[in-house]
C-alpha positions in Angstrom: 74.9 89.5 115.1 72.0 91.4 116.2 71.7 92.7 119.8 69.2 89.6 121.0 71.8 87.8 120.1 74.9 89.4 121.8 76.4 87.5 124.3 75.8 87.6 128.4 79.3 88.3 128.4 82.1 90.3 126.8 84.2 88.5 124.0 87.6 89.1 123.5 89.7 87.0 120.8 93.7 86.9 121.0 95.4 86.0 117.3 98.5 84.6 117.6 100.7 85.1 114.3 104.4 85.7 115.1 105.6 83.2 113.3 108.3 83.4 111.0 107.0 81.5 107.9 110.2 79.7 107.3 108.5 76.7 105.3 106.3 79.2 103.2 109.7 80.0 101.6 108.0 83.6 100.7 108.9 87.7 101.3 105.4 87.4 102.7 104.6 86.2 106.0 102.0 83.1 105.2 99.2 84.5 107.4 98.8 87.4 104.8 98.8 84.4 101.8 95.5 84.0 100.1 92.9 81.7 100.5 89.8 81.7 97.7 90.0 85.8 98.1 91.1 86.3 101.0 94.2 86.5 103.3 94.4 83.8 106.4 94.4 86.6 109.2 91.6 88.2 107.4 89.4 84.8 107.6 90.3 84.2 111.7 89.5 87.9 112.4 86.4 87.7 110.3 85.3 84.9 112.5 86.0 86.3 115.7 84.3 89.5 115.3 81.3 87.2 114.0 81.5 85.5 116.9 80.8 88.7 118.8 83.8 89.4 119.9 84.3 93.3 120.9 88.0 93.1 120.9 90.7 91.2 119.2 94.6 91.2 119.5 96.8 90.5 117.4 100.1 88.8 118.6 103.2 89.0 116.1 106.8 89.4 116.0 109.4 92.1 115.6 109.9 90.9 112.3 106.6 90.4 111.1 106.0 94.1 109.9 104.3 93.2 106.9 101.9 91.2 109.5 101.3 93.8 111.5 100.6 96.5 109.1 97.8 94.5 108.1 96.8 93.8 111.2 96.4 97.7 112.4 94.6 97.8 108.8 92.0 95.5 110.1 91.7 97.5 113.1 93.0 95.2 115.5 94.9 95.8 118.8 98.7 95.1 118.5 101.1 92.9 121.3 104.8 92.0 120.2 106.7 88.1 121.3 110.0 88.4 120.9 111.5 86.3 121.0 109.0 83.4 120.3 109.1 80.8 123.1 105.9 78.9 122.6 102.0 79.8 123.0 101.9 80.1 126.2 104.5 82.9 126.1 102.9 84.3 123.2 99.1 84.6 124.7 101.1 86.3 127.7 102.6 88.8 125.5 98.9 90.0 125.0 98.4 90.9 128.7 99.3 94.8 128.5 97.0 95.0 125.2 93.8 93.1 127.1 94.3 94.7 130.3 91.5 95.2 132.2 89.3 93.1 130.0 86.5 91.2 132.2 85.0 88.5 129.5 85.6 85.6 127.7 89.1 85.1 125.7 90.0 82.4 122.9 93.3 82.0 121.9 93.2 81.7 117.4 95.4 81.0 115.2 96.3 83.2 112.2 97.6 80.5 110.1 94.2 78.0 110.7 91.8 79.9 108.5 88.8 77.3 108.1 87.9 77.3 111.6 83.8 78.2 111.1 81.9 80.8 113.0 79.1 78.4 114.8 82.3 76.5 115.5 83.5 79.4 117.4 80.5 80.6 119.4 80.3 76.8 120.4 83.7 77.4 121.6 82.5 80.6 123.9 78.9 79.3 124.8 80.6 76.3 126.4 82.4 78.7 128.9 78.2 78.7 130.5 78.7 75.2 131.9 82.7 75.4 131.9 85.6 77.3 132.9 88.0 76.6 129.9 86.7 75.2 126.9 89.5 73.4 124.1 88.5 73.0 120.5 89.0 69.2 119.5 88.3 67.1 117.1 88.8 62.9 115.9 91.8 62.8 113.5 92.0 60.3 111.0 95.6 60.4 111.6 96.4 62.2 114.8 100.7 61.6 114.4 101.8 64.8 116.3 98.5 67.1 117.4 98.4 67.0 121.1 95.7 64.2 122.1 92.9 65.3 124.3 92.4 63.5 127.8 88.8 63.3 129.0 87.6 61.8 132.1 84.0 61.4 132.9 82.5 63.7 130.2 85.3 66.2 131.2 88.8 67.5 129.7 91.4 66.0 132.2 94.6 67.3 130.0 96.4 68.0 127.3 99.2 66.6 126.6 101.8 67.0 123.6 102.5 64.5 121.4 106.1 64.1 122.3 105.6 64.0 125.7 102.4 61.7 125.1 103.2 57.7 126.4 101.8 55.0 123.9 98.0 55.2 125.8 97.6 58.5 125.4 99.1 58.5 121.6 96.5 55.8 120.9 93.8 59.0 121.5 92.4 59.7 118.2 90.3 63.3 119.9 93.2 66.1 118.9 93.8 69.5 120.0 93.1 72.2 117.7 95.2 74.7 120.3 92.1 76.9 120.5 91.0 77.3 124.3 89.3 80.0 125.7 88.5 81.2 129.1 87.4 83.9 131.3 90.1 86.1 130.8 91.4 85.8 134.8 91.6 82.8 134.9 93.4 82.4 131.6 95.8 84.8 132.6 96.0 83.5 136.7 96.9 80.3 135.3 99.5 81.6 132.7 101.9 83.0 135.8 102.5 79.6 136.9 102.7 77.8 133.4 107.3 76.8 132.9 109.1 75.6 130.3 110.3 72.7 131.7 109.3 70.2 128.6 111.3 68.9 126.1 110.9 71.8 123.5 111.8 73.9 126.5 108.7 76.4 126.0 105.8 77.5 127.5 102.8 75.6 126.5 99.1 77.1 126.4 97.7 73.8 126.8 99.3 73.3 130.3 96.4 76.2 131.7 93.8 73.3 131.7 96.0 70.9 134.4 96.8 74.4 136.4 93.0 74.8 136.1 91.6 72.1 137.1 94.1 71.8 140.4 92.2 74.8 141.1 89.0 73.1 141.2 88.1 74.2 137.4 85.9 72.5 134.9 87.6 72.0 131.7 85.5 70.6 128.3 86.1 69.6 124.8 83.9 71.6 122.2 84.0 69.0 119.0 84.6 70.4 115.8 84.8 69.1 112.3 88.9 67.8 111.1 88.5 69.8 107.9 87.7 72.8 109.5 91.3 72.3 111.5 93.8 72.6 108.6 96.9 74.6 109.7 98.9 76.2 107.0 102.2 76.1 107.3 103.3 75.4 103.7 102.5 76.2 100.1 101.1 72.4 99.9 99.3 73.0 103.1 97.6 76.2 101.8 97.0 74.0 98.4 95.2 71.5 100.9 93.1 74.2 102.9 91.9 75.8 99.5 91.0 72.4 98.0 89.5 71.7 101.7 87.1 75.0 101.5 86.3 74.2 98.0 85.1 70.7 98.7 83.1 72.7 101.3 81.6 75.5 99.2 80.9 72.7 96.4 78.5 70.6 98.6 76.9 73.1 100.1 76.2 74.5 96.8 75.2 71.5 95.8 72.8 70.7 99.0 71.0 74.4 98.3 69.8 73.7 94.8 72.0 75.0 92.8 73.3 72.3 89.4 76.9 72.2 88.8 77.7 70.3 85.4 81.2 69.8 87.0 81.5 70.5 90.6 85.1 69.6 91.0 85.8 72.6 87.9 84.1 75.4 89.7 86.0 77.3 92.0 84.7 79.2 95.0 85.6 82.7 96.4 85.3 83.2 100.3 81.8 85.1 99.9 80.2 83.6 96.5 76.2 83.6 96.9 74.7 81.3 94.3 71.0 81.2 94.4 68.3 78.2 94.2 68.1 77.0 90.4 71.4 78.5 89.0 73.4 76.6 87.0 77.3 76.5 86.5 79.0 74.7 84.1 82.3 73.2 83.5 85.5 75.0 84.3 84.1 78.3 86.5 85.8 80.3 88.6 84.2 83.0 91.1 86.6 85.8 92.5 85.4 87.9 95.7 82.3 89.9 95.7 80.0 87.8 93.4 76.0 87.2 93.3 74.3 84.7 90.8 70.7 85.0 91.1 68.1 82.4 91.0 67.3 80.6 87.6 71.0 82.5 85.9 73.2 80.0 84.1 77.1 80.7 84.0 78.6 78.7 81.2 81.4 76.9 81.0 84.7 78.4 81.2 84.1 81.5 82.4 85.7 84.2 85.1 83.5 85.9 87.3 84.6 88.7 89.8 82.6 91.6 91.6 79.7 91.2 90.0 76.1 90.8 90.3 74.2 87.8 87.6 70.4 88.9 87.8 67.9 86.0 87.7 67.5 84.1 84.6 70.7 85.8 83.3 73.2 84.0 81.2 77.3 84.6 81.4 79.3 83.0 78.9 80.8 80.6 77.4 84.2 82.0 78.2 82.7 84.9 78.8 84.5 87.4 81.7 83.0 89.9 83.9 84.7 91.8 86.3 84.0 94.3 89.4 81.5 96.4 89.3 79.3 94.6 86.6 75.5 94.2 86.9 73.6 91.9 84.7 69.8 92.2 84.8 67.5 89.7 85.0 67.1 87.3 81.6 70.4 89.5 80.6 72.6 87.8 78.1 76.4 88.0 77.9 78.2 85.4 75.3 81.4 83.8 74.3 84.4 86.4 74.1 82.7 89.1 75.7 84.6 90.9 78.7 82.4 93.4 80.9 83.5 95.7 83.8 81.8 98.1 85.9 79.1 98.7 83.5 74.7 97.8 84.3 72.6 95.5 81.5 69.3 96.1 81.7 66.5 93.8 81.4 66.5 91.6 78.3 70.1 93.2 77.1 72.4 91.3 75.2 76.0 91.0 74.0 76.6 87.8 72.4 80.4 87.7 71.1 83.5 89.8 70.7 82.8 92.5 72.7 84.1 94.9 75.8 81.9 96.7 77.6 84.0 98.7 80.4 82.3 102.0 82.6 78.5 101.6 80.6 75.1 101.5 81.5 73.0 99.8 79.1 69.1 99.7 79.0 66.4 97.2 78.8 66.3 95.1 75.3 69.3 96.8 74.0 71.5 94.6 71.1 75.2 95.1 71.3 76.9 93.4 68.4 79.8 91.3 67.7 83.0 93.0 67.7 81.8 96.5 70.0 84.1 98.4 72.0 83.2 101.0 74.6 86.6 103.3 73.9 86.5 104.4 77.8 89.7 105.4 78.6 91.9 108.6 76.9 94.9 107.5 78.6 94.5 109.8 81.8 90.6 109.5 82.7 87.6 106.9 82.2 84.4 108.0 80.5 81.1 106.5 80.6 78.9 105.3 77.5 75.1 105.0 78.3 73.1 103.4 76.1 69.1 103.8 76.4 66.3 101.0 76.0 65.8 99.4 72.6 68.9 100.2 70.8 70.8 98.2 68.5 74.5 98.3 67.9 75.7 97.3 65.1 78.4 95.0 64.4 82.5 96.5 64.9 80.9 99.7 66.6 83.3 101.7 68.6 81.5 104.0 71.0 84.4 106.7 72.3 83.0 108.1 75.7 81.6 109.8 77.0 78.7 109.5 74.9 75.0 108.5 75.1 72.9 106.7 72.6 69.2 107.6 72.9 66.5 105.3 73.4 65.6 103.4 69.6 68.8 104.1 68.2 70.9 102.0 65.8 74.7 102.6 64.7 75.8 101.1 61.7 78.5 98.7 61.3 81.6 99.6 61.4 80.5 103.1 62.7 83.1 104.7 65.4 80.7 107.2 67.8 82.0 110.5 68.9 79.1 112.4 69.6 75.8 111.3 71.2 73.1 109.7 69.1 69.7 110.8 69.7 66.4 108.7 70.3 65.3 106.6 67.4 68.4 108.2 64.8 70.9 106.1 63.1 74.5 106.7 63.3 77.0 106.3 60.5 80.6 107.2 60.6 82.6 105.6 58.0 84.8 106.0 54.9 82.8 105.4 51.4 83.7 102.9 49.6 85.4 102.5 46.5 86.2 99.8 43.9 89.4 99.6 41.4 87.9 97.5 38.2 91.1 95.0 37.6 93.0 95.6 40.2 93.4 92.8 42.1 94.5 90.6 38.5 97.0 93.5 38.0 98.7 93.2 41.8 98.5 89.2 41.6 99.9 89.4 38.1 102.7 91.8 39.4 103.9 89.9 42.3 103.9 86.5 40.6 106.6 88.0 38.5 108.3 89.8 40.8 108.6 86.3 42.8 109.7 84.6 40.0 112.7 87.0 39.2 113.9 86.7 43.1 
């Protein structure tokens, strides 16, 4: 967000994530469970500081150390609810930690992770023409969201779905429990909020009826239902993954880029594929991961950390992993693993090979079967290879070395000491041959098998 674009005024984001995971059935609190790359709280605090907001809050329980932990690792303000007695209880549990805020507050979820960044800002540039804005959406099914009441073009109330009569469940617009408001009035309406419902908390949702008694305009801001998916289980984590892939895949799809298979390639939170790339079958992208224009990742291959130059090709089965640079009309084939190293322009290593902490020319040849030996157990060691050189087949290249610009190595050859420009290296045994030899061992044996 650039300063033209920063908001009129101050944007505050409260988190709520006290839960206590009991359907996750894991050690780990399910906002800290991953979702293409990256944990849920991550994704909802990534949005809300993309939204502009210049402070965020983070609301969790005095059991949820592991929640916290990660939370202050993300730099984010701390409030404790304990015990849990419903959102309303939990926002307020964030007063202390906001205090003298003057701005715009939304109330997020840590466990709804989908929830996009235009969606968001909608959310706060609504407050302009609104005092409290609510985050709906149509649901194909609504069965227990909270239904959204509008009356003339405005929010009326909320109301939960077991408190809801049959009108009001026949409402399809649902409540996404995001709402945000200038942070008085959020709070000026949470003092008179009770718990006198039939869960016997106190609910966010009843700020907008408090509200609007007080003369306040409530809207809806409508978002997409996919963008909505709490998690709250291992199959709802499988749905919001499947959910963001679906996602990733058409938008993919809708930028150019050909996918042989889209429902085989897999998706990482931050993937960039370029205009005229193509992905085959059976791809998966981890975090941090660039495929230039005009590069074709083939099928079955792994791809993590790494940077695919343009006209580049990866694979089949082919894995590169952090810290790998492929430059342009590079070449990696089947069976070849590559990590934290640079191809140059033109470079290629076809089969059966690992290249791990190397920095390879332009128009280099590494052949089948080449090791970079990188690690003595303790420290890695780097192997730089210059422009033009060719690497001959079952090479092992035992860093830290350097092969000049020109050079070959022979097959077989294991590299201890550098190689200069244009020289060939050779480092193995000399053959010999035993005339007869093998008819004597064959001869031998058979008889030896035949006495047993």
């Amino acid at each position: 967000m650039t300063m033209s674009d920063r908001p009129s005024r101050p944007r505050a984001a409260i988190i709520l994530a006290a839960g206590k995971s009991t359907r996750m059935k894991s050690a780990t609190s399910k906002v800290l469970h991953d979702l293409a790359g990256r944990r849920l709280l991550d994704w909802v605090c990534a949005c809300a500081r993309e939204a502009g907001c210049d402070r965020i809050i983070c609301v969790v329980g005095e059991q949820n150390a592991d929640v916290r932990e990660a939370a202050e690792t993300l730099g984010l303000q701390i409030a404790v609810q304990e015990p849990q007695l419903g959102t309303g209880h939990a926002v307020n549990s964030a007063r202390d930690a906001i205090g003298d805020f003057d701005g715009d507050v939304a109330v997020l979820f840590a466990d709804t992770p989908l929830i996009t960044t235009r969606t968001l800002t909608s959310v706060y540039e609504s407050l302009s023409v609104s005092d409290v804005a609510v985050l709906g959406f149509e649901a194909e099914e609504p069965a227990q969201y909270g239904r959204l009441i509008e009356r003339s073009g405005a929010l009326e109330k909320i109301v939960e779905a077991k408190e809801a009569g049959p009108e009001e469940l026949a409402v399809t617009l649902c409540n996404s429990g995001v709402i945000a408001a200038r942070s008085g009035d959020m709070f000026a309406a949470l003092d008179q909020v009770t718990n006198d419902n039939a869960k016997g908390e106190y609910y966010l949702t009843d700020i907008i009826e408090i509200l609007r008694r007080d003369g306040k305009r409530a809207s809806v801001v409508r978002g997409d239902e996919g963008e909505m998916l709490g998690v709250n289980s291992r199959a709802d984590l499988a749905a919001a993954h499947q959910a963001f892939q679906s996602h990733m895949r058409a938008m993919a799809l809708d930028d150019g880029v050909t996918m042989r298979d889209p429902d085989s390639v897999y998706f990482s939170y931050d993937t960039v594929i370029e205009r005229d790339a193509v992905i085959g079958e059976n791809v998966v992208f981890g975090p941090g991961v660039t495929v230039r224009s005009h590069a074709t990742i083939h099928p079955f291959s792994h791809v993590e950390g790494a940077v695919v130059g343009e006209g580049a090709s990866v694979g089949p089965f082919a894995r590169l992993r952090p810290g790998t640079q492929l430059g342009p009309d590079s070449f990696i084939g089947n069976f070849v693993e590559v990590k934290k190293s640079t191809l140059g322009r033109g470079s290629k290593a076809s089969h059966l090979t690992y290249i791990g902490d190397a920095e390879i020319g332009e128009g280099s040849n590494i052949g089948a079967g080449t090791v970079t030996c990188n690690y003595d157990g303790f420290f890695k060691h780097k192997t730089v290879i210059g422009d033009g050189a060719f690497i001959g087949t079952h090479t092992s290249l035992v860093a830290p070395v350097t092969i000049g610009d020109g050079a070959f190595t022979a097959s077989g050859t294991v590299v201890t000491r550098d190689v200069p420009n244009d020289a060939m290296a050779i480092a193995r045994a000399d053959q010999a041959n035993k005339d007869g030899w093998a008819a004597r061992f064959r001869a031998a044996m058979t008889k030896r098998k035949g006495q047993s």
